[in-house]
Structures are given as structure tokens and as C-alpha cells.
Residue, then its C-alpha position, 0 to 999 in steps of 0.5 A: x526460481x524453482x526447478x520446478x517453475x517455468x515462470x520467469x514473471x508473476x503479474x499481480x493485479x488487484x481488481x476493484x474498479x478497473x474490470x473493463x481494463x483487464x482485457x486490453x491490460x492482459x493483451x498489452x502485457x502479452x505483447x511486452x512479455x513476448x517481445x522480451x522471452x518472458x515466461x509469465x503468469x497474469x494473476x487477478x485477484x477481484x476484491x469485490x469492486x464491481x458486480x461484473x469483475x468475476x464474470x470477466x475474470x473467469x472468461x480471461x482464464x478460460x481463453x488464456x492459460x496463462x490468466x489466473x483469477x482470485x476471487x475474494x470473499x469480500x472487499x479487504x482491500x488493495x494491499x491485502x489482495x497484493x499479498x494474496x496474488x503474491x501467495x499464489x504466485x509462482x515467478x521469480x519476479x513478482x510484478x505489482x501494479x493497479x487495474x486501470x491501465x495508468x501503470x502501463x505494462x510496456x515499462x515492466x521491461x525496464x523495471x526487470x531489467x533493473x531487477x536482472x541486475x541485482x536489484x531486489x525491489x524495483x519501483x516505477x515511479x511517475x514524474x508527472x502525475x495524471x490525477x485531479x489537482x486535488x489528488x497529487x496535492x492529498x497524495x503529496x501530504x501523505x508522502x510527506x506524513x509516512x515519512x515522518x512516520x516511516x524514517x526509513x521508509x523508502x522515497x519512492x513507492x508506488x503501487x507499480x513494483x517489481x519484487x524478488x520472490x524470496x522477498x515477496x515470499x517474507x511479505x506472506x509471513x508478517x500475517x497483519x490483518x491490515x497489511x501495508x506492503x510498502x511499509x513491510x518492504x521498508x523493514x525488509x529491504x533498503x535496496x531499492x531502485x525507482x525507474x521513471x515511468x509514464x502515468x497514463x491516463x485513466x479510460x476506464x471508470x473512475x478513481x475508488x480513492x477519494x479524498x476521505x477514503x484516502x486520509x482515512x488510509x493514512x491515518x490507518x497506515x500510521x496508526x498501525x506500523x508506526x509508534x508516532x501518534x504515541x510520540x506526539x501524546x506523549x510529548x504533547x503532555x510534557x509540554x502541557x505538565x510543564x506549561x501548567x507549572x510554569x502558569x501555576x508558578x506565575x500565579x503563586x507568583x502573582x498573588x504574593x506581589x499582589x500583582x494578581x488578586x483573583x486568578x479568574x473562573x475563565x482562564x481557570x476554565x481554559x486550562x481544565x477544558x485544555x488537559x481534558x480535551x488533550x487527556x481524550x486525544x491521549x484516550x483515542x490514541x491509545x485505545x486506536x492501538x489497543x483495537x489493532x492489538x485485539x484484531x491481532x489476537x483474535x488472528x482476523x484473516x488478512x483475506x479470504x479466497x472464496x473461488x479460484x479460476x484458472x490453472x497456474x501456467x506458464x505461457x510461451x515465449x513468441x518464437x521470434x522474441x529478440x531476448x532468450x527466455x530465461x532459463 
């Protein structure tokens, strides 16, 4: 941390579907980092999710010193808001976590006492899951999916992280219009610790990832930091090159025995649709990574602030907290 800084914490919250948690979210975290000595700020960063979220923001930063709101120009998404909160944060620790109150702030004490000792990347991880059925199983394949895109991704993420600022700082400088904050963190560091963490239950409002919202994610995660769709076309059409000369050979073998007298229009016809079918995957896939090279060169923003509220400040320790602030 800076000379300059009095903040020991930074709490980042994207804001899309969660605004009439923020208030007793804000409340919490000051209980939990009074308790601790923690000097800290609240950053809220509002991705354009709900009409009302602005006008809550705005009165939380106005009441709290400690409250600083972001407002995005349109909707850029959960891991691009991240990044902006992270630019503007200002704590040694940088703290991550969702705007529904299922990432309880109490276990950020735990997750910074980790992170005090020496672990640069602390993520809270739950044991068990408060989501629909159909959630934690779409959520589990999509574990399953990034790690076979990602070998070195690290096992446990979740969006409830404690960073070190000079790695979060490196998050800042990757400049991908569609960033991936776990992915990026995997590149950077393999030193990460999880602490088991309760899930809550949701109160407030209902869950924005649906089911399509959440493959069509995966697939933009794999496309855009992982070479293995070009892995799979590119194996796929050796194994088909190499079946088609072996189902050739076996009917030039055929017709010189005699064993075949006439090859057929269906399966002459099957194997044409097949390659065709298999050369317009290959077709996809590489215009998919060509569209994100493009997006690349035109440098489209990873987002866009349009109002900031509030005044970056450190709040006070509680004059009888137990631990010393740190200095």
C-alpha cells in the first residue's frame, strides 16, 4: 500500500441485479470491518441492471464517505465492472464479491487473514451451493469445460476474491475488451489459496445468469482465452482425412475383388455432407477467433464510465475494534 493511502481494504461490487441489497450489504461490511480495524472504501460500480440502482448508489455515497459509486455507460458485463472497480480502487487489499448478499461480508475477515499471510489471491469457495438444481449442475459442466480449457487454471474460483493490489494492478494492463478475471488471475499467479465460505440465500430479486446466458458465457470464455476449439477442428479434420483414406482404400479394395460392384449415391452422399458439415464448423470457429482479433484492433473499451459519486475515502477504525488498524 502507498504512503499516501489510509485504506487497508477496497470492496468492489458489480452492481446489476442486486440494488435493494446494497444497503444492508453496506451495513454488514461495516459492522465486519470495524470489528477487524480495517480501514476501508466500498466501491459500487452499476452495469446498467436495474433503472433504481443509480439513485441508490448515489444516496449510499452521500451518507457514507466511505461509499464510492461507479456508473457504467451501458451494460459491459460482471468482470468488466470488476476491472473498473479495481481501477479505482485504492486499498492494499482488494476484495471481489457479487451484490446479493449470497457472498456474506463476515468471511472477508478470514480471507484477509489468509491473504496477511503471505497469500497473494484468496478465494472463498462454497461447499454447498444455494442455487436451483439446474444451476450447480450448468455451473459444474462449466467448471468441468474451463478446465480442460484452462490446464492451468486455478481449481477453486468463484467470484468472492481477495487480491493483492500490485496483482490486481496487472488485471488493469491486459486491456481485452472481454476480460475474464479468473482467467487472467491464472496467467498471473498459481498461488492461490480458497477458504470455505457459507453460500447464502438469495432475498433480494432473482438470479440474471440463466441457463443460455450462462453457456452462451462459457463458450465466449473459451473462445476468447483458449486455443482448444482450434485443437478440436484441427484434430477433428485429421481423424476425418485419415477416415476417408482409409474408406476410400476399402473401396478401391472392393471393386478390384469384386466384393463391391457399385459404391452407392448414399453413402457417397454421406460422406460429402460429413466433410461439408465438418469444413463449416472449422469455418465458425475460425471466423469466432478472427471477430475477436478485430474487436482487438478497433481497441473497443473494456468499459466506459459515464458518472462517478462519491469522494474516495477511508473510514475510521471502531474505537474499541480488538485488532490494531494496520498501519
Amino acid at each position: 500500500m502507498s504512503k499516501q493511502s489510509q485504506i487497508d481494504v477496497s470492496v468492489v461490487v458489480p452492481v446489476y441485479g442486486g440494488a435493494d441489497a446494497l444497503s444492508e450489504l453496506r451495513q454488514r461490511l461495516d459492522t465486519a470491518m470495524r470489528q477487524h480495524g480495517r480501514r476501508y472504501e466500498l466501491i459500487l460500480v452499476d452495469d446498467r441492471g436495474q433503472t433504481h440502482a443509480w439513485q441508490i448508489i448515489e444516496a449510499l455515497s452521500r451518507s457514507h464517505p466511505e461509499v464510492v459509486g461507479v456508473r457504467l455507460s451501458r451494460n459491459f458485463g460482471q468482470h468488466a465492472a470488476t476491472i473498473c472497480g479495481i481501477e479505482h480502487a485504492r486499498g492494499e487489499w482488494i476484495v471481489t464479491m457479487d451484490d446479493d448478499l449470497e457472498h456474506p461480508p463476515e468471511a472477508i475477515a478470514s480471507m484477509l487473514a489468509q491473504a496477511d499471510a503471505g497469500r497473494p489471491l484468496v478465494y472463498g469457495v462454497f461447499e454447498n451451493r444455494t442455487h436451483a438444481g439446474y444451476r450447480n449442475l450448468s455451473s459444474e459442466l462449466m467448471r468441468r469445460c474451463l478446465k480442460l480449457a484452462f490446464p492451468d487454471m486455478n481449481e477453486n474460483y468463484t467470484s468472492f476474491r481477495v487480491i493483492h493490489a500490485p496483482l490486481a494492478a496487472k488485471l488493469t494492463r491486459f486491456d481485452l475488451n472481454r476480460p475474464y478475471v479468473d482467467g487472467m488471475l491464472s496467467w498471473l499467479t498459481s498461488d492461490a489459496q480458497a477458504v470455505p465460505v457459507e453460500h447464502m440465500q438469495r432475498r433480494h430479486g432473482e438470479s440474471t445468469y440463466t441457463l443460455r446466458k450462462l453457456v452462451s458465457h462459457a463458450v465466449n470464455i473459451i473462445i476468447t482465452y483458449s486455443h482448444l476449439p482450434l485443437r478440436m477442428v484441427t484434430y477433428g479434420g485429421g481423424v476425418l482425412s485419415v477416415l476417408s483414406f482409409l474408406y476410400l482404400l476399402y473401396l478401391i479394395w472392393g471393386r478390384i475383388t469384386g466384393h463391391i460392384t457399385d459404391p452407392g449415391y448414399t453413402s457417397l452422399m454421406s460422406v460429402v455432407l460429413l466433410a461439408c458439415g465438418i469444413q463449416l464448423l472449422i469455418l465458425g470457429t475460425l471466423g469466432e477467433y478472427l471477430g475477436r482479433l478485430m474487436g482487438a484492433v478497433y481497441k473497443r473499451p473494456v468499459y466506459s464510465v459515464e458518472r462517478l459519486s462519491g469522494r474516495p475515502g477511508a473510514s475510521e477504525p471502531h474505537p474499541h475494534a480488538g485488532i490494531d488498524p494496520a498501519p
